[in-house]
N, C-alpha and C positions, 0 to 999 in steps of 0.2 A: 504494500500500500504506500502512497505518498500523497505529500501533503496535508490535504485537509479531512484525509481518510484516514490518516495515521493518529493525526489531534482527536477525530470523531471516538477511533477506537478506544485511546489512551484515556480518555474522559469514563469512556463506556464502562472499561475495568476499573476503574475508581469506582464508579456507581456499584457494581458490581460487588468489587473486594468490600465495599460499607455493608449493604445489603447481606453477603453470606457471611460475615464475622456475626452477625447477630442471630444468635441460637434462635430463633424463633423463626425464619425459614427454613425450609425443607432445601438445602443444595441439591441434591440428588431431583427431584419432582421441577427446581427451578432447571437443570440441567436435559430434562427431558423435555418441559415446555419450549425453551428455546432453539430444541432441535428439532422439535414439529413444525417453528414456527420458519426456523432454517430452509425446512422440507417444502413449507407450503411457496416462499420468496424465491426459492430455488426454481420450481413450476411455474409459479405465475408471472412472467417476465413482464406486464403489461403495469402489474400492480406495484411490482419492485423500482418500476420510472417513473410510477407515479408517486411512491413513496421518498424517491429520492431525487425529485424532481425539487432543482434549483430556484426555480421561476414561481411555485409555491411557497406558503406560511411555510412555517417550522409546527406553530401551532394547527394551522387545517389538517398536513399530514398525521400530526399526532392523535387529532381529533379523528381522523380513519380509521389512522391503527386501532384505537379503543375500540370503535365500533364494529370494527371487524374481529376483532380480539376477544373484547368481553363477554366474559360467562363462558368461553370457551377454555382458556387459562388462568391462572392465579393474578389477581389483581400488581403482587410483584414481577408478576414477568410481564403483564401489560404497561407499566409503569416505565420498565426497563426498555421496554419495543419504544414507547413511546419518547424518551430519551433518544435512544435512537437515530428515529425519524427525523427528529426537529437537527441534527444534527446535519455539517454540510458532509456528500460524499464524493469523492473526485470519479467514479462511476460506481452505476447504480446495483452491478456486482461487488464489488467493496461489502457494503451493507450484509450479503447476505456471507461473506466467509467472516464478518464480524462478528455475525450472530451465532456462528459455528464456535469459531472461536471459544466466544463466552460462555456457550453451553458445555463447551471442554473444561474450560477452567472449573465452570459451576462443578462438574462431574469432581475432576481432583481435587476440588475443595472440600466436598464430601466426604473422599478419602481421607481427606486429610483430619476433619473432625473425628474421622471413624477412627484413627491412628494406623491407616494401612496403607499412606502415600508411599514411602517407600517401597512395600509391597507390586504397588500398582507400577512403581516407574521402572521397577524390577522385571516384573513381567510382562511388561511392552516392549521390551530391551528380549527376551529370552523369545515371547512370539514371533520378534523381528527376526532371530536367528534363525528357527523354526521354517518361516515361509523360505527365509530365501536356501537354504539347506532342502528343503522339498519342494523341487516341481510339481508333482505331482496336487500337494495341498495351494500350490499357489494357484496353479491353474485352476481348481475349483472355486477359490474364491474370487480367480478375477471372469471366471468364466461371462461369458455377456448374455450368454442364453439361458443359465441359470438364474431361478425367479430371488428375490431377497431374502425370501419364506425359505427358501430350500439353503442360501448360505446361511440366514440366522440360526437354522435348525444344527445346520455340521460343526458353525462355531460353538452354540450351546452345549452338544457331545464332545468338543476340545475342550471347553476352559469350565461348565458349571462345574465347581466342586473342587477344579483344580486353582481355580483362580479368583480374583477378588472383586465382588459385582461389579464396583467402576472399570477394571477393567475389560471385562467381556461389554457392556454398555458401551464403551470408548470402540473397541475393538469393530465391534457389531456395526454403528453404523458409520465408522469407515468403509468396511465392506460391502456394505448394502447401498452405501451411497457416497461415492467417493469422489465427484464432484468432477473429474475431470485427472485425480491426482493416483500416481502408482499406487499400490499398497504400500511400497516400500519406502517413499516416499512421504506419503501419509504416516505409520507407525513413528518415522525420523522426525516428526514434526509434535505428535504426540506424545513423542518421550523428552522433548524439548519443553516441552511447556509445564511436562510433570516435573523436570528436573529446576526449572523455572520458580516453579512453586513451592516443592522441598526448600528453598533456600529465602524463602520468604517467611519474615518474621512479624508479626505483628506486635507494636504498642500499643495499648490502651494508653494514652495523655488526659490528664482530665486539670483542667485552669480556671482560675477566678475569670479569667477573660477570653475571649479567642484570639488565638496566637496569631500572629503575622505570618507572612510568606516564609519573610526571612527567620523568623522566631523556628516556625516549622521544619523550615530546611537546614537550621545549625542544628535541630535536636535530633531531628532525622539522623544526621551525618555522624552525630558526637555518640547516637544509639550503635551507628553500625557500627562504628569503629570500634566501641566495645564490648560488642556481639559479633564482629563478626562475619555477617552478615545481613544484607538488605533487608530494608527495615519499612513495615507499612505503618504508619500513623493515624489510628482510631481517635478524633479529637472530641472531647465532651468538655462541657461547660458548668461549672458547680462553682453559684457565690462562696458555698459555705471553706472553700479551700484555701480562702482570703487573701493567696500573695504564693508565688510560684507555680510550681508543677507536683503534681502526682502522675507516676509513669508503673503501669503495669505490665512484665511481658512474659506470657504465661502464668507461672504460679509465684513468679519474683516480682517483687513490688518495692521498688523505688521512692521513698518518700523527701520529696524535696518545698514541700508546701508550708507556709508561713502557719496555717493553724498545727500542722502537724508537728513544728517546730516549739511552738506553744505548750502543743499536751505535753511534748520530752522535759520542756521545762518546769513544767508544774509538778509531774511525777519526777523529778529529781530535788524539786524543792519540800516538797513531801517526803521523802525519804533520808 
């Protein structure tokens, strides 16, 4: 992608990484929704240039999306289409490997809550070996005369049991729908984005105030550096913290806040 397809994406996975850090969405059900909705923009080539048509609102097209969307899908993933839309795309294919895209991520995010990303990026890496070590398996799953019924069902007999839902889901509809892209290809590209994600860390940041760009981008930097690794910033806002930061990442919690500074002094003055 470039340009303004690249900004549209980069926004999208923001929206995105906010929406599944919050336990109260289904990743896996958001991950299946956006690849129906993949399926359908893929097919309707008419509605995909209408959706991503320049010379349109940002808001009419969104207002489509809903009403072609809703009750159909989860109010979060019509939100997220609708995001989307309004956004600019340098063409009107863009859009729909975006929504692919995100429904992968949504997929290894899943994993990832499940604690079996690893697992997953494991075994996309081991099936890749697999096809391209047997012709005989690869040719049935790129076969072109075989129905998607008839590869979901062989991949189902390969991986249920042996492998990790997201990845038979991941796996499944690359094969079933591969867009125009190798399998081998395709799998290099899904085990990129797992490995992508493995190395993605989340803060929770919570401040009397909301932080600046700049505020953001030194704590970002100052987090990786002492993790490590790339660092996603979850920002929440609470008067009651009164002056600095509170930074949670995972189960370690960082206390750098003026009230918190307070209680240490009190219970030391007390004792």
């Amino acid at each position: 992608m470039n340009g303004a397809s690249r900004e549209a994406l980069a926004a999208a996975r923001e929206r995105l990484d906010a929406l599944t850090d919050s336990t109260s969405v289904d990743a896996a059900q958001l991950a299946g929704e956006l690849a129906a909705v993949t399926a359908l923009l893929d097919r309707e080539v008419s509605l995909r240039r209408v959706l991503t048509d320049p010379a349109q609102a940002g808001e009419a097209k969104a207002g489509l999306a809903q009403r072609l969307l809703g009750g159909q899908v989860s109010g979060t993933t019509t939100d997220l289409v609708s995001g989307l839309v309004r956004s600019r795309w340098s063409q009107s294919r863009d859009l729909v490997d975006a929504l692919e895209e995100l429904a992968t991520i949504a997929d290894l995010t899943a994993a990832q809550q499940a604690g079996t990303l690893d697992d997953v990026e494991d075994e996309l890496f081991r099936f890749g070996r697999i096809v391209s070590s047997s012709t005989e398996l690869r040719a049935a799953l790129t076969d072109r005369k075989a129905t998607a019924s008839a590869k979901s069902e062989l991949l189902r007999s390969l991986l249920t049991g042996r492998a990790d839902a997201a990845t038979e889901r991941l796996v499944t509809r690359l094969v079933t729908a591969p867009r125009g892209r190798s399998l081998e290809a395709g799998l290099e590209s899904l085990s990129k984005l797992a490995a992508e994600r493995r190395d993605r860390v989340v803060a929770v940041v919570t401040s009397a105030v909301p932080l600046s760009d700049s505020q953001k981008q030194r704590l970002g930097a100052a987090l990786g550096k002492l993790y490590g690794r790339r660092m996603h910033l979850n920002l929440d806002v609470d008067p009651a913290v009164l002056g600095g930061i509170r930074v949670r990442v995972g189960d370690e919690e960082i206390n750098g806040s003026l009230a918190d500074r307070i209680e240490d002094a009190a219970r030391r003055m007390a004792s």
